[in-house]
MARDOVEX-547061 format. One line per 10 residues: their letters; for each residue x negated, y negated, z of C-alpha. Coordinates in Angstrom, 1 decimal, m for minus. Example, Ala and Ser with C-alpha at 12.3 -4.5 7.8 and 13.67 -1.06 7.14 Angstrom:
<recs>
as> m12.3:4.5:7.8 ~ m13.7:1.1:7.1 $
</recs>
This chain:
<recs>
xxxxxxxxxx> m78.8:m127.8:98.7 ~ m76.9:m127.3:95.6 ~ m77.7:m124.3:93.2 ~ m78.4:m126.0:90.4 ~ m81.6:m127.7:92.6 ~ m82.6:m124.1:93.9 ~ m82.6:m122.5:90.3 ~ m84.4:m125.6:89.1 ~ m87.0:m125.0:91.6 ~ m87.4:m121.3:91.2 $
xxxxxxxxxx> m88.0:m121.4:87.5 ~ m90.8:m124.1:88.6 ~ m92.5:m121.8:91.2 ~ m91.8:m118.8:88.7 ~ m93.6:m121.0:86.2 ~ m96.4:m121.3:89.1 ~ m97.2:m117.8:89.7 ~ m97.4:m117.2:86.3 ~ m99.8:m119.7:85.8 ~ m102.0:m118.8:89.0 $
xxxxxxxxxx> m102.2:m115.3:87.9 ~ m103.1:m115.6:84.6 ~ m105.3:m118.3:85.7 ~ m106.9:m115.1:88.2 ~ m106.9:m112.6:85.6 ~ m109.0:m115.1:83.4 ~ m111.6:m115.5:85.7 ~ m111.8:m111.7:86.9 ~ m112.3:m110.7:83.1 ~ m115.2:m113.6:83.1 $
xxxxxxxxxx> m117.2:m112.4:86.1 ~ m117.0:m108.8:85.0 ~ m118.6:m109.8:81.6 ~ m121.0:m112.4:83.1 ~ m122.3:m110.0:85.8 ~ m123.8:m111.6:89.5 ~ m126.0:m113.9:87.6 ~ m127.2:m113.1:84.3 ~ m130.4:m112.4:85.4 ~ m132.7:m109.4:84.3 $
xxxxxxxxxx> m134.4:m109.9:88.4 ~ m134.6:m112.8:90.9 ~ m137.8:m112.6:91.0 ~ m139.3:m115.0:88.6 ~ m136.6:m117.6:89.7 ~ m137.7:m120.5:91.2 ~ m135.7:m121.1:94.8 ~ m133.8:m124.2:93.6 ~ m132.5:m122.1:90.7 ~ m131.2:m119.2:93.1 $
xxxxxxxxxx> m129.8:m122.3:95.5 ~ m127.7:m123.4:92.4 ~ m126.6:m119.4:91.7 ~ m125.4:m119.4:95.3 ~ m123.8:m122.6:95.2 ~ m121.9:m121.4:92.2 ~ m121.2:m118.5:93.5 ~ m119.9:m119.6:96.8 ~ m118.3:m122.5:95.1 ~ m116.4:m119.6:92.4 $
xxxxxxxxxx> m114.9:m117.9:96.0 ~ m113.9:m120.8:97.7 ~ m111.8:m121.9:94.8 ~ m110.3:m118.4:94.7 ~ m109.7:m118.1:97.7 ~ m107.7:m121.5:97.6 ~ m105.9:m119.7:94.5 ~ m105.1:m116.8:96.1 ~ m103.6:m118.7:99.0 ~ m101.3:m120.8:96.8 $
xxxxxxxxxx> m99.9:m117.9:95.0 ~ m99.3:m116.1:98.5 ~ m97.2:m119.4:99.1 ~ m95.7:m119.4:96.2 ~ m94.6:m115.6:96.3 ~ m93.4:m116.9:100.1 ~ m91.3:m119.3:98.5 ~ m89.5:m117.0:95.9 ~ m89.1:m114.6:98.8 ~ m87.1:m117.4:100.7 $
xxxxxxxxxx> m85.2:m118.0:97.6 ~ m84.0:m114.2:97.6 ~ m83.7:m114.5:101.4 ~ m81.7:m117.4:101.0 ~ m83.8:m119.7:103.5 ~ m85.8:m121.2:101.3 ~ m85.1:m125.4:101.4 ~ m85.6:m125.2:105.5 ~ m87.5:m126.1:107.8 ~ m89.4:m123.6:109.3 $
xxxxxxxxxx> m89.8:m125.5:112.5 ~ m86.2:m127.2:113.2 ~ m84.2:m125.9:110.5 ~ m83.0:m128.6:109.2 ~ m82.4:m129.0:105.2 ~ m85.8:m130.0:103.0 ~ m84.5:m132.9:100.7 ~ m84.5:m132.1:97.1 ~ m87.0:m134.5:96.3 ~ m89.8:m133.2:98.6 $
xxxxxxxxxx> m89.3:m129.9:97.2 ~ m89.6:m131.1:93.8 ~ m92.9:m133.0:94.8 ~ m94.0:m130.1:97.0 ~ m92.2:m126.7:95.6 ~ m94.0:m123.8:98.5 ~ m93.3:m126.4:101.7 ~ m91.4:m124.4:104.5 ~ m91.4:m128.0:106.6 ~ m89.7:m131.3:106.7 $
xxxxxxxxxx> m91.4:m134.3:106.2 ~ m91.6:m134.7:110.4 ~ m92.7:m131.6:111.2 ~ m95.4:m131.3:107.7 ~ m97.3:m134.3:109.6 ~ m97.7:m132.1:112.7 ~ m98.5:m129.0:110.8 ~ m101.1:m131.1:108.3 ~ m102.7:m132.8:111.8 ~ m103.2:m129.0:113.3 $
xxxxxxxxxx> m104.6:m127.8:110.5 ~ m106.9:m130.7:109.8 ~ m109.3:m129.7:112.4 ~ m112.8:m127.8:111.9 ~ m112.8:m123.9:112.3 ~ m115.6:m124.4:115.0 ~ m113.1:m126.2:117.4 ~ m111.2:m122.4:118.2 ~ m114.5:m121.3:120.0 ~ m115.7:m124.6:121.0 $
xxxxxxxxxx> m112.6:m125.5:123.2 ~ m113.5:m128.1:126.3 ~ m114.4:m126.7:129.4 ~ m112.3:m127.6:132.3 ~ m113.3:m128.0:135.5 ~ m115.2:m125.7:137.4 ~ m115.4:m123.5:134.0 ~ m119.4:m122.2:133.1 ~ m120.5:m122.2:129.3 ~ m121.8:m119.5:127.8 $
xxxxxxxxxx> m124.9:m121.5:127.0 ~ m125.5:m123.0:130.9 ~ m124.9:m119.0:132.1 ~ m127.9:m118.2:129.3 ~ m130.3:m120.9:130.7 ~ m129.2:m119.4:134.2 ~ m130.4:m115.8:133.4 ~ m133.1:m117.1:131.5 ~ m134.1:m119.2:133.7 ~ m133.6:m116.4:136.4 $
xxxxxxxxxx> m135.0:m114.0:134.4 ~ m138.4:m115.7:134.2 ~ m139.2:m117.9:137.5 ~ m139.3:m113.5:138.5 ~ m142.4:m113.3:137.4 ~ m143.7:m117.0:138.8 ~ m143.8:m120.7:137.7 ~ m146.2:m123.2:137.6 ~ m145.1:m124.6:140.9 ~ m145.6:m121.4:142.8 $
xxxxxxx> m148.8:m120.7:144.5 ~ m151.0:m117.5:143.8 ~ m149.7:m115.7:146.8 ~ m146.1:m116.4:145.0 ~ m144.5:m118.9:147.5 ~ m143.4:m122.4:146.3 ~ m145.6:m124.9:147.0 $
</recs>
């Protein structure tokens, strides 16, 4: 990659980070003036009004969470920059074209290895603990209905008889 591209692109990440932090700064001065809700107590709310407050809320840290995230990959990028690996591929190595960069300034893939990144990262957070058993493999949930159910035929079931055998 020529020079000229790289400076091009750094001023536009530079540009970037300036923009996300000033954009983070804004909303911290905000919610120290605003305070959690506004609200002298909670306890003349009705519950759909304190739903809405927590929707906003959780809605307010989900975004800057998001924000925070692209100004890590942003600072990544400049880092690369200074590093001098910035424009490739984490994954193979090879060159980024210019014009992915341009469209996509904080990518460390190529286009063939971004699908494969994108496709891992598509899938719910759930699926890390919820992996498929393989054979022979015990849940956690059938070994809890084992005790339990262990745990309580000890002190009888409706098919045992008073004298405690099975019928």
């Amino acid at each position: 990659m020529k020079q000229q591209e790289i400076q091009l692109l750094k001023k536009e990440l530079l540009k970037m980070k300036e923009e996300f932090e000033t954009r983070l700064s804004t909303q911290e001065d905000s919610k120290e003036s605003a305070g959690d809700t506004g609200e002298l107590s909670n306890t003349s709310n009705h519950p759909g009004d304190q739903g809405t407050e927590l929707f906003d809320r959780q809605k307010e840290m989900t975004l800057d969470n998001h924000l925070n995230e692209t100004l890590e990959e942003v600072s990544e990028a400049l880092e690369a920059i200074q590093d001098g690996t910035y424009g490739k591929c984490a994954e193979c190595g090879k060159e980024i074209q210019f014009e992915r960069l341009e469209a996509i300034p904080t990518t460390k893939w190529c286009i063939d290895h971004a699908k494969k990144q994108t496709e891992e990262n598509k899938r719910p957070v759930e699926e890390d603990i919820t992996s498929p058993l393989k054979k022979g493999d015990t849940s956690y949930k059938q070994e809890l209905r084992q005790d339990t159910w262990e745990a309580a035929s000890e002190h009888g079931t409706s098919s045992d008889t008073p004298d405690g055998t099975q019928k």
